[in-house]
Residue frames as qw, qx, qy, qz and C-alpha x, y, z in Angstrom:
[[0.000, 0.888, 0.459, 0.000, 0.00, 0.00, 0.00],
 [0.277, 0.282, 0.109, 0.912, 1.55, 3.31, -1.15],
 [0.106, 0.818, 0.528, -0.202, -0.96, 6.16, 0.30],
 [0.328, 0.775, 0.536, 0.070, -1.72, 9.02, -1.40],
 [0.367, -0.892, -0.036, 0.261, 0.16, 11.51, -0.31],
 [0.367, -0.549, 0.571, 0.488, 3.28, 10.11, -1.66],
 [0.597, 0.051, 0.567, 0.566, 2.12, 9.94, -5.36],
 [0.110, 0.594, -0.136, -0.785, 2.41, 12.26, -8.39],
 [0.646, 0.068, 0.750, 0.123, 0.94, 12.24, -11.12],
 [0.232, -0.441, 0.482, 0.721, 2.20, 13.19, -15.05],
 [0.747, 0.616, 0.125, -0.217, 1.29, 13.61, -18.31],
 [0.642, -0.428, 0.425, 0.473, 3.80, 12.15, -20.16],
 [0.606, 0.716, 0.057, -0.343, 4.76, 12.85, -24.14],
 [0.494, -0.211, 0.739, 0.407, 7.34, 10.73, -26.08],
 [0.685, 0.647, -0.084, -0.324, 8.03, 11.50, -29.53],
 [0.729, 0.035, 0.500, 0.465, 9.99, 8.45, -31.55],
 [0.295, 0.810, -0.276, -0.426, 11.34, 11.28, -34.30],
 [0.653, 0.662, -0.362, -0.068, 14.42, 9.27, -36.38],
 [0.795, -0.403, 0.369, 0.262, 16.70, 6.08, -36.26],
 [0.475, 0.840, -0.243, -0.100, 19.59, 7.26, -38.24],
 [0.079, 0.608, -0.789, -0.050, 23.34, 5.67, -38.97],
 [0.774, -0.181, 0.604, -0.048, 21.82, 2.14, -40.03],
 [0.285, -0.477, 0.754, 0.350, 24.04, -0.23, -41.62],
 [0.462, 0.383, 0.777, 0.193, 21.81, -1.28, -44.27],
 [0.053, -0.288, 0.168, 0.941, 20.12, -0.23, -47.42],
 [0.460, -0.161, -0.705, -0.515, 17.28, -1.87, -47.63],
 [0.309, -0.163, -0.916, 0.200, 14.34, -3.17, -45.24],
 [0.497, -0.560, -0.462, -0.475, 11.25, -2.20, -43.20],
 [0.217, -0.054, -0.699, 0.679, 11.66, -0.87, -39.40],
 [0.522, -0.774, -0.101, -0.345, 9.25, 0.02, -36.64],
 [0.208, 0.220, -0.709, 0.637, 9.70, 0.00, -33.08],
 [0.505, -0.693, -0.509, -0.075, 7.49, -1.79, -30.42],
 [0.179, 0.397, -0.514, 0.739, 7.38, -0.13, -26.89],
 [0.636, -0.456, -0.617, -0.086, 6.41, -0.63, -23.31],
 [0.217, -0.599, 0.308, -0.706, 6.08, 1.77, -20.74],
 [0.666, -0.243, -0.627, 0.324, 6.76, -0.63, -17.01],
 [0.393, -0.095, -0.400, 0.822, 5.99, 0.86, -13.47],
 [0.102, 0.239, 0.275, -0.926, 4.16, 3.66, -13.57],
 [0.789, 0.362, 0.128, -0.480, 1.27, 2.51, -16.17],
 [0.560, -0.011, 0.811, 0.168, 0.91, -0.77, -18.28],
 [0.614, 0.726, 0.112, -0.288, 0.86, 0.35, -21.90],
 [0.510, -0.303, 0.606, 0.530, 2.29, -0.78, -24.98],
 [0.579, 0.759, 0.107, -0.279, 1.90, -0.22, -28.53],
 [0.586, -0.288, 0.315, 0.689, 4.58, -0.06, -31.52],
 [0.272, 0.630, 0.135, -0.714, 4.68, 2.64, -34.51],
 [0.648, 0.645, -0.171, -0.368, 4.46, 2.56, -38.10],
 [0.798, 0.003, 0.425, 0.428, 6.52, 0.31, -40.75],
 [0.394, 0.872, -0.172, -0.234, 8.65, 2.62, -42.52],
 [0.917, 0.177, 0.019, 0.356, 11.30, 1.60, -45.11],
 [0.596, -0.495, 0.187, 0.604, 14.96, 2.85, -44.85],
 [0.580, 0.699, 0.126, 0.399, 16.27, 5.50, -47.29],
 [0.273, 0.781, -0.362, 0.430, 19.91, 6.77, -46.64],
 [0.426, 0.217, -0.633, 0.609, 20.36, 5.05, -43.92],
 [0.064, -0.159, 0.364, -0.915, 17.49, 6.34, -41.97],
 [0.250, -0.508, -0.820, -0.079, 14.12, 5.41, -40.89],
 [0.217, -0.198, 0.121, -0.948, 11.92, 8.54, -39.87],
 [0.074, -0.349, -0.932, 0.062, 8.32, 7.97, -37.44],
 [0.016, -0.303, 0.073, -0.950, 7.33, 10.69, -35.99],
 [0.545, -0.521, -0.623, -0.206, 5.32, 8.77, -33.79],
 [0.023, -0.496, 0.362, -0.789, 3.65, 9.87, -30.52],
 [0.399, -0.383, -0.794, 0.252, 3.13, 8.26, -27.09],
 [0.151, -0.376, 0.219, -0.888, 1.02, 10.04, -24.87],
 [0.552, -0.369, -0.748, 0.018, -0.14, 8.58, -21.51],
 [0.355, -0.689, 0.101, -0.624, -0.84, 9.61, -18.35],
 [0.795, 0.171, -0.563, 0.148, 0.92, 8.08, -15.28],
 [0.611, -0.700, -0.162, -0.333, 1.27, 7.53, -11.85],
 [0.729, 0.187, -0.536, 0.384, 4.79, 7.27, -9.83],
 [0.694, -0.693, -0.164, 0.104, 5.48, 7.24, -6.29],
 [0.107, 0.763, -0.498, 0.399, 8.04, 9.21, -4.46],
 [0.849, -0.014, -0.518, 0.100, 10.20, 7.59, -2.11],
 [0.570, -0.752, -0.262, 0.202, 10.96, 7.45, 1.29],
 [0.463, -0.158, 0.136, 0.862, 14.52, 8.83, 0.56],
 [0.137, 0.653, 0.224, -0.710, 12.23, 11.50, -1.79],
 [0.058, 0.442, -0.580, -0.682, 13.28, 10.61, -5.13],
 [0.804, 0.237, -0.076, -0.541, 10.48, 9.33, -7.93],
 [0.731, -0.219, 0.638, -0.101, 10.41, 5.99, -7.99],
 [0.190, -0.453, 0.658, 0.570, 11.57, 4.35, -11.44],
 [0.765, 0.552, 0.244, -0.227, 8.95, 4.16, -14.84],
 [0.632, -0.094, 0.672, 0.373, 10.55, 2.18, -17.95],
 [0.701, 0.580, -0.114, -0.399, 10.27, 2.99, -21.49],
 [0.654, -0.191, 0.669, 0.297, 11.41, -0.37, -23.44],
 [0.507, 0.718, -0.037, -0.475, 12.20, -0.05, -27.02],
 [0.740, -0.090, 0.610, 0.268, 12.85, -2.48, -29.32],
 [0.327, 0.541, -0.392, -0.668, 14.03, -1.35, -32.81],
 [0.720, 0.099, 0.674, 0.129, 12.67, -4.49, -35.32],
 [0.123, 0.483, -0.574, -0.650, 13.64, -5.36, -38.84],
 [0.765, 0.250, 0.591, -0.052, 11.49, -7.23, -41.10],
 [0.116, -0.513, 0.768, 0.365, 12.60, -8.69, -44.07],
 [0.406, 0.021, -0.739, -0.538, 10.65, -9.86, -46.97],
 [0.748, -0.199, -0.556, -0.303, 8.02, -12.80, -45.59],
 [0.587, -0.019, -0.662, 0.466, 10.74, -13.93, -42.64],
 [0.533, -0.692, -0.424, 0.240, 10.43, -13.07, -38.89],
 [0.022, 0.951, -0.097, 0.293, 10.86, -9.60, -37.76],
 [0.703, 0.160, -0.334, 0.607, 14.91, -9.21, -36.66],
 [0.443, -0.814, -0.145, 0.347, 16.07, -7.43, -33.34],
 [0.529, 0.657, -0.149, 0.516, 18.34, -4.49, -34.29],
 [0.238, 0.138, -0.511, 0.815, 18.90, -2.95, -31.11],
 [0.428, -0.739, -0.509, 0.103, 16.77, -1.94, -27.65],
 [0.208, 0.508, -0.138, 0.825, 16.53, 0.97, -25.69],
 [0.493, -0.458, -0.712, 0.201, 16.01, 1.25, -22.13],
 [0.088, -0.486, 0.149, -0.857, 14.89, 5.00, -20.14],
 [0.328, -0.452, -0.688, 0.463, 14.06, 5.76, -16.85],
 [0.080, -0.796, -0.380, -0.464, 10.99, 8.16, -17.82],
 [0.517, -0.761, -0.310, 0.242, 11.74, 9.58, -13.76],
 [0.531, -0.253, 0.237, 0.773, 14.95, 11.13, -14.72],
 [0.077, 0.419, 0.453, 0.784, 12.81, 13.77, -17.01],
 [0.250, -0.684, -0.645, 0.232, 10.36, 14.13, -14.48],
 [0.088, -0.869, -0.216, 0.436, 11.64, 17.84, -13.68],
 [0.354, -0.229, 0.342, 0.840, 13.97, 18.71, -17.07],
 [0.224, 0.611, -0.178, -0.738, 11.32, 20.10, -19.31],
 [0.871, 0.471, 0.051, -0.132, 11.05, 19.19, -22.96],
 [0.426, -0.539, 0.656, 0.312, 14.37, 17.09, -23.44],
 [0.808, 0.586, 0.039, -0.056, 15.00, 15.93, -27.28],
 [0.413, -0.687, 0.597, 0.028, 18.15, 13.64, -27.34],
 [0.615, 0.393, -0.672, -0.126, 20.20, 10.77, -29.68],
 [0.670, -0.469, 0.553, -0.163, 20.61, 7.73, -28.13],
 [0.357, 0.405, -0.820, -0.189, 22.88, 5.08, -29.28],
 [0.891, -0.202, -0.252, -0.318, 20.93, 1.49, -29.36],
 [0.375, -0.373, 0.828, -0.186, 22.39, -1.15, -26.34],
 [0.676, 0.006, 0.732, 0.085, 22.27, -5.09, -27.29],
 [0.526, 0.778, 0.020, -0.342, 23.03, -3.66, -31.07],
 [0.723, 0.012, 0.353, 0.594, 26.06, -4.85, -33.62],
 [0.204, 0.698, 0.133, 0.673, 25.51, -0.83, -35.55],
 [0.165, -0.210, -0.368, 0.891, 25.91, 2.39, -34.15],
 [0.066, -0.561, -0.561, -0.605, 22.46, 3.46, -34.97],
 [0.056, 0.101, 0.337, -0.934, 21.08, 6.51, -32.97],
 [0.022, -0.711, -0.697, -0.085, 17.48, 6.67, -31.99],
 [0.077, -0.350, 0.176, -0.917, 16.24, 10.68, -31.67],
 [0.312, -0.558, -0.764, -0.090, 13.57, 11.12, -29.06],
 [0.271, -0.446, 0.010, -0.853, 11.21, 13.79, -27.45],
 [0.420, -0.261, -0.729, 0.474, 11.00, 13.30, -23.83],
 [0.138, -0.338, 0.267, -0.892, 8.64, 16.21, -21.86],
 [0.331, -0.319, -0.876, 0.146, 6.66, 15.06, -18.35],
 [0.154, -0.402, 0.138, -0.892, 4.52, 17.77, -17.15],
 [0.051, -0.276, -0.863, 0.420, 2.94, 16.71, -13.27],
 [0.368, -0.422, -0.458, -0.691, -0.75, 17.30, -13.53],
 [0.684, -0.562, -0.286, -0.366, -1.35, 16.08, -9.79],
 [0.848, -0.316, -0.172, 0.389, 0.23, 15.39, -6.31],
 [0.172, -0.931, 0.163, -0.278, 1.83, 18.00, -4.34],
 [0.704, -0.652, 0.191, 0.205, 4.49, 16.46, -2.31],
 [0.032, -0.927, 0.322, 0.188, 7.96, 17.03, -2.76],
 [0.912, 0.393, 0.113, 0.043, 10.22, 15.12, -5.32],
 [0.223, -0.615, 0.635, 0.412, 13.88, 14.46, -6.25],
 [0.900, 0.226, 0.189, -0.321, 14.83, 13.26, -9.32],
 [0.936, 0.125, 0.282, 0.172, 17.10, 10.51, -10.87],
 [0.148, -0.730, 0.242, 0.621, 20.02, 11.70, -12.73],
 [0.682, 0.638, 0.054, -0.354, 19.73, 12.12, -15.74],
 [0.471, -0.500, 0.564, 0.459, 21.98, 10.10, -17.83]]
């Protein structure tokens, strides 16, 4: 039991903008995601094909969400998982690379729009993303994560 007192609660907005520097020159990408912790939502965005190396979405998450402060004071930790997939003619969609965020670490920066290099990846592909959490409820006082 958590009481009341100690949560806040956000509107969150996550734009997937552009996966750029991939090693191919051909193929069909999306990206699934899954928001863990603070709400149970998933979804994934369009299938767009590669041209130059790049894969534009412009896709947008927008949820509303619910995270607890801790006793120490500091927001307790909400996931965003991202999986970049590749699909390839008929065959099973192919893992290029994942991305893991701790949504809490934004919690007090504002609109944050940032590259990230994929993790469990064999390319250096860079995801872009629009990160802004604006608290819509819950008064009590908050530290947050550092941002890394």
């Amino acid at each position: 039991f958590v009481a009341k007192s100690r949560k806040v609660t956000f509107k969150v907005h996550i734009e997937l903008l552009e996966l750029i520097n991939i090693p191919l020159v051909s193929g069909i990408f999306y990206a699934k995601w899954k928001l863990k912790n603070g709400v149970s939502a998933s979804g994934c965005t369009s299938r767009a094909p590669i041209s130059e190396h790049r894969v534009e979405w412009d896709h947008i998450i927008s949820k509303q969400m619910e995270l607890v402060v801790g006793k120490d004071g500091v927001l307790s930790p909400c996931e965003l998982h991202l999986a970049i997939k590749q699909v390839m003619n008929q065959e099973k969609p192919r893992n290029l690379g994942v991305l893991v965020l701790n949504l809490a670490e934004y919690a007090k920066e504002g609109e944050v729009t940032r590259r990230y290099l994929l993790q469990e990846s064999k390319s250096n592909s860079t995801l872009k993303i629009t990160i802004r959490m604006d608290q819509i409820e819950g008064d009590v006082p908050f530290k947050t994560p550092c941002l890394k």
